[in-house]
N, C-alpha and C positions, 0 to 999 in steps of 0.2 A: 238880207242886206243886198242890196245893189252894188254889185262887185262887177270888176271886171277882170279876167283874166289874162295873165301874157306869159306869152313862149318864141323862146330864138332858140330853134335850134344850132344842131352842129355842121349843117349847109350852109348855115350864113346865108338865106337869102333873103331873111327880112323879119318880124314881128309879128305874130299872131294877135291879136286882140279880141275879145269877145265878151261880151255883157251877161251877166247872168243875176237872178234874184233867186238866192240860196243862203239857207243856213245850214251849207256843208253837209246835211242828210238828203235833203230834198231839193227840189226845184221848181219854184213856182213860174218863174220866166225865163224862157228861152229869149234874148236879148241880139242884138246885129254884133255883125262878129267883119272880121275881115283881117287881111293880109299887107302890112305894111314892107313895102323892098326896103333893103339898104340903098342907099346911094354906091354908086363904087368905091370912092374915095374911104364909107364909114366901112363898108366891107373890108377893106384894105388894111386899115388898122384894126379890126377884128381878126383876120388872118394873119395878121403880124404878132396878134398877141396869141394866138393858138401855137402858131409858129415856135413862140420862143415858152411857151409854156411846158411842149412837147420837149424842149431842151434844159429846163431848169427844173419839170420833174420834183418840187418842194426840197430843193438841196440849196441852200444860198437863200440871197434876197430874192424878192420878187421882182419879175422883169418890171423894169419904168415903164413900158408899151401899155402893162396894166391898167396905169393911173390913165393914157390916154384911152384906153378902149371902155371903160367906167365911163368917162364923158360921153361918150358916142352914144352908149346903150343907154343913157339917161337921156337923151335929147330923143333918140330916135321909140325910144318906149314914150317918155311923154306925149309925144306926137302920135302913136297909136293908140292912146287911150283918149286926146281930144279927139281925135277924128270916129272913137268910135261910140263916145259921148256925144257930138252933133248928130252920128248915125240915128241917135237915139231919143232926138231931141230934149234932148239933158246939158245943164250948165256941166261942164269938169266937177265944180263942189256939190250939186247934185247926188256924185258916186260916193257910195262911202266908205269901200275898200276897196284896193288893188293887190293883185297878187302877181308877186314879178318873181318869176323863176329866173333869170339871169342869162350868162351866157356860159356856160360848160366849155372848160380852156386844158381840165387835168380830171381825171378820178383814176383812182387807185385805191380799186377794191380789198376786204380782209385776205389778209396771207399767213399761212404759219403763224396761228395766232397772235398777227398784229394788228389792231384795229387798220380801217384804213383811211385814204385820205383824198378828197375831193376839192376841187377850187369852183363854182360858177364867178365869173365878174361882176358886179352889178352892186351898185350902194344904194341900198333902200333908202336910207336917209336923203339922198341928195334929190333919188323922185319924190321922193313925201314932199318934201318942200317946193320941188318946181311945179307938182301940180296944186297942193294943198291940200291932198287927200293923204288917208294913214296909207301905208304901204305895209305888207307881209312879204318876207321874203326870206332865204338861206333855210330851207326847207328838209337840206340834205344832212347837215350837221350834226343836230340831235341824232339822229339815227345814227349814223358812222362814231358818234362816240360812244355810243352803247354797245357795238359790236356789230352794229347791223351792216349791209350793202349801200345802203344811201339809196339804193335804186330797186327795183323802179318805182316810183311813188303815185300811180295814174292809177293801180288799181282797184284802190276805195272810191275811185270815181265811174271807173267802167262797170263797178256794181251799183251805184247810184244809176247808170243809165238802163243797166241793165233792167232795174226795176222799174223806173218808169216807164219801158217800152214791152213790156211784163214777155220777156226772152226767157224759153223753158231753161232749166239747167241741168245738168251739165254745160258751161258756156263757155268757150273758149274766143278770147277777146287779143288778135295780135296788133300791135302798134311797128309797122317799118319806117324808120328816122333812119338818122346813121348806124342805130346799135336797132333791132329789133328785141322787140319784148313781147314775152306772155304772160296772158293772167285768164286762168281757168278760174272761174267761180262754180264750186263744186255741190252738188243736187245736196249739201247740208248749208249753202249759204257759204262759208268758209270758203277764204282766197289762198291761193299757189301763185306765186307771179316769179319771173327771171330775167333777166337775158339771155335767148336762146343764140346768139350770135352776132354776125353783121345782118344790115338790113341794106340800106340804100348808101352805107356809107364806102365800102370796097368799090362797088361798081362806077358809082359818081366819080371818085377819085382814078379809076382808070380809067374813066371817057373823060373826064376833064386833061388827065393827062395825055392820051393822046390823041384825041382831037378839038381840043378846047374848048368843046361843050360843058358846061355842068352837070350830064345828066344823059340817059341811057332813056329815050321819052320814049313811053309804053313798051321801054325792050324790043324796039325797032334792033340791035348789031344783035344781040342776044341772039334772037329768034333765028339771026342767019348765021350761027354762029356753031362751032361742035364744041361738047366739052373736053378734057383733058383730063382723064379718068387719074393719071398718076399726079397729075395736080390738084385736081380735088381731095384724093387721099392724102397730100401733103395737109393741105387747106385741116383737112378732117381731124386730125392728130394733133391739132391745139391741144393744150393741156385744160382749157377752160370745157370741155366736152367729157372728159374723164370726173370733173365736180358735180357733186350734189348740189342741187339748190336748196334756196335761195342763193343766186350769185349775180352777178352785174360784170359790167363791160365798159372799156373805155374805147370808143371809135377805134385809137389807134393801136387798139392789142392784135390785130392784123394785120401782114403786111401783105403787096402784090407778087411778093416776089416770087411765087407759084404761076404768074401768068407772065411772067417778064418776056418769055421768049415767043409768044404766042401773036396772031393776030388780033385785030380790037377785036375783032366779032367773036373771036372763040375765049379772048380771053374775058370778052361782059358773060359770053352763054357759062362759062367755068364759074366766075365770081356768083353769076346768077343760082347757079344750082347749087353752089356751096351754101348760099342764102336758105335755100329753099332746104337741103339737105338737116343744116342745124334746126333749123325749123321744127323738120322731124322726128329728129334725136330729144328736141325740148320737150314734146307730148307724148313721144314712148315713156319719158320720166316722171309723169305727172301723174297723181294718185290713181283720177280716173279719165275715162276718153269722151269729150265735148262732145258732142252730137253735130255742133256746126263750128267755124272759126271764122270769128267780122273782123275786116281787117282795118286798119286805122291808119294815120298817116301819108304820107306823099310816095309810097310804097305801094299803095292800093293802086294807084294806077297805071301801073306797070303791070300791063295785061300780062305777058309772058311770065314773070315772077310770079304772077297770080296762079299762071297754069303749073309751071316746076311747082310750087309749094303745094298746090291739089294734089298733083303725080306723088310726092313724098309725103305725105303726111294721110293719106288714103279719107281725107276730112271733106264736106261740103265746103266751099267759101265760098263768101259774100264780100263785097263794098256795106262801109260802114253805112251807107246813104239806103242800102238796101230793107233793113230796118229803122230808117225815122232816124240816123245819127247824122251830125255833120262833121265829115271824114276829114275838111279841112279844119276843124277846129276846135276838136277834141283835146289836144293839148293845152291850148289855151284853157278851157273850159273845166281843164283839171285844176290849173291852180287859180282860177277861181274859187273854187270850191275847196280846196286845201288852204288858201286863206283865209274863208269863212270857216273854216274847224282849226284851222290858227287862231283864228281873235276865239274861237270857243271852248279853247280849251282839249278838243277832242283829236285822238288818236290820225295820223298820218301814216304809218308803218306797223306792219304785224308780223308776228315769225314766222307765218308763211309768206311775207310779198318780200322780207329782206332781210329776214335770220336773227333779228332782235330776239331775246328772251321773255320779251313780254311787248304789248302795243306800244308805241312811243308817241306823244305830240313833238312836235316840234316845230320849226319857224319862228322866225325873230317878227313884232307887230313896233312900226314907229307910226309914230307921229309929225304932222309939218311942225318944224320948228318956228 
């Protein structure tokens, strides 16, 4: 099918879009992919609604902010899927699925045996109909009612890449977003995936805070930076490091306040190696040891993190690019392909990527009304 896929992360800086011809096992075409910004103003009511979601926590009704940031993400995903349809010289009705993973506003992983519970924003139905194409989405659901983590769901796709760029295994395949994740595909085939900790989303949030960048580019404060050995040990004592996996992460299960008192430089170099640290602690946990680790996301480019995470993890790494991946648009490119094994029926989550009892499909498939 001629799908495209899309991803907003939890940076909010815009829409991932990308083209793929997949029946969810395989891949026949790699398709034009690209990176749609928010506007400031749609980022604004998207951080508003992050905002107030971090404070309502599924206790009460739902923040009204909601209803307004569902609009946003319908206009602004629309708009990355035409522009990446003319990329392709393709009509919009042309594609004949979409796969919108949404925008991540709450997750709250299982606890003392309570299932758990996850919100992305995002109404399939309202894309279905502004583009006229079906739409797959709510992908997390099915799995968290079963008992599973909901997350992370990329790595039935990072073994689809894996194969076609025929990568020996042991494979260790990291993604840095806000939350990093792993997924070992292990020399029988069989996936291990987690959240091994924060990724880009601690360090962002202290350079945005104090100096109103978004972002720590390539670990420029880092690199000039020392850590704070008794803050990292603070850092280190999360209670999510003492769990077996499969487990998952919400951005904001971390706070700064082990670097509160620190410089920006030492306290990005502290957040940084905290990153790089859980990393480590992830693949001492894991059945068996990768031989390499390709790393994914907007994380990869933060040479310094690149080098902390080598230093701790005693592994080769690579950029995704280094093998034949496209590093910017692999998330996208996942739920493309999770919404071709949505319209098919086929598994999305297994008990090793998120602790289910047995494989789960899942994902809701509409239709333009």
């Amino acid at each position: 099918m001629i799908t495209i896929g899309l991803m907003s992360g939890t940076s909010l800086d815009g829409v991932d879009a990308v083209l793929l011809d997949t029946d969810g096992e395989t891949i026949s075409r790699f398709g034009p992919g690209c990176e749609t910004a928010f506007e400031p103003q749609e980022r604004a009511v998207l951080k508003a609604a992050v905002d107030a979601a971090l404070v309502w926590r599924f206790e009460g009704e739902e923040p009204a902010i909601f209803r307004d940031a569902e609009r946003v993400l319908t206009e602004t995903h629309a708009r990355a899927v035409e522009r990446v349809a003319a990329m392709a010289n393709l009509a919009v009705t042309d594609i004949e699925l979409v796969g919108f993973h949404g925008q991540t506003v709450v997750h709250h992983p299982p606890k003392d045996g309570r299932h758990g519970q996850t919100r992305q924003l995002g109404e399939g139905q309202a894309l279905a109909n502004r583009l006229g194409v079906p739409v797959a989405y709510d992908f997390r659901t099915t799995d968290m009612a079963a008992g599973g983590q909901g997350a992370p769901l990329a790595p039935i796709y990072h073994q689809v890449l894996a194969r076609w760029a025929g990568l020996e295994q042991p494979l260790g395949v990291l993604n840095i977003g806000g939350v990093a994740n792993l997924t070992l595909i292990r020399s029988d085939g069989q996936l291990e995936a987690f959240d091994t900790g924060p990724g880009n989303g601690l360090i962002d949030a202290w350079v945005e805070e104090r100096t109103g960048e978004p972002m720590d580019r390539d670990g420029a404060l880092a690199s000039q930076g020392r850590v704070l050995e008794a803050g990292l040990a603070e850092l280190l004592a999360h209670p999510h490091f003492a769990l077996e996996g499969p487990k998952s992460l919400d951005r904001w299960d971390f706070s700064l306040d082990a670097a509160r008192n620190l410089s920006v430089e030492d306290g990005a170099a502290t957040l940084s190696q905290f990153t790089a640290e859980a990393i480590g602690l992830g693949l001492k946990a894991c059945s068996e040891r990768p031989k390499r680790l390709i790393v994914c996301g907007g994380g990869r480019k933060n040479a310094d993190l690149l080098r902390r995470i080598s230093a701790a993890t005693g592994i080769s790494v690579c950029n995704a690019e280094a093998v034949g991946w496209r590093g910017d648009l692999i998330e996208a490119e996942a739920f493309a392909v999770l919404a071709a094994r949505t319209e098919r029926g086929l598994p999305l989550s297994y008990p090793g990527t998120t602790g289910v009892a047995a494989p789960q499909t899942g994902g809701r498939l509409v239709h333009p009304a």
